[in-house]
C-alpha positions, 0 to 999 in steps of 0.5 A: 467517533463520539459524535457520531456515534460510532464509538461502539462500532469501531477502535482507532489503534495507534499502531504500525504493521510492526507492532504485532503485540498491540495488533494482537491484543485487539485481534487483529491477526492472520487471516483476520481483516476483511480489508486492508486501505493503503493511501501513499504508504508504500513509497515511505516504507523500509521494506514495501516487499516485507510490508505488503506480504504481511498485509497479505497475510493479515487478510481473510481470503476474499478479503480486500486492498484498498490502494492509491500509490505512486512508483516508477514512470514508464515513460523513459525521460520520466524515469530519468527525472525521478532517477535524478531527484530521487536521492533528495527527494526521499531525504527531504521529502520521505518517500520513494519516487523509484519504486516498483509499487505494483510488483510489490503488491502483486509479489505479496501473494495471489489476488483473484484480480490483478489485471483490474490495476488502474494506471492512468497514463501520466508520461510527465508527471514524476509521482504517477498513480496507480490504484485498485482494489484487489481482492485476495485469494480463496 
């Protein structure tokens, strides 16, 4: 950010959802943020229903989630696949290949746009993608 010039501009803060004491010593509180960027995240978490929630709440009305996933196949044979590697998969690898991602986001609270989810149609590929920008309500 130095180099840029940026440093004034903007704080990196090293920490996790969970840690709200250091969210709110830089005040970052409910209600509080204009945009929340989710990249890979979701399928990692303990929680991604618990998660996504707190996100929401974090966020202004009018505010905006940013978000690039991965989840759960529609195509029947592919469920089976990631059904079968998931065990190992998310003991080696960390994340969750059998994960409603999509329903987390949309149980969190109410977007003003739901419907504008991309979901490129991937019938064989085990990690398939979903991404957005929804915006939440006022």
């Amino acid at each position: 950010m130095k180099e840029y010039g940026l440093q004034d501009k903007y704080k990196v803060v090293a920490a996790r959802l969970e840690d709200s004491d250091i969210l709110e010593g830089v005040g970052v509180t409910e209600g509080s943020l204009d945009t929340v960027l989710c990249i890979q995240v979701l399928c990692s978490v303990q929680d991604p229903k618990k998660v996504m929630k707190q996100v929401w709440k974090l966020l202004k009305p009018g505010g905006k989630f940013i978000f690039w996933e991965h989840g759960w196949s529609k195509h029947p044979l592919t469920m089976l696949e990631q059904a079968i590697l998931n065990p190992g998969w998310s003991t080696f690898v960390g994340c969750h290949m059998t994960r409603n991602v999509l329903a987390d986001i949309l149980g969190a609270g109410e977007w003003e746009n739901p419907e504008e989810v991309e979901a490129p149609e991937d019938p064989v590929g085990v990690l398939p993608r979903i991404q957005g920008v929804f915006i939440k309500k006022a």
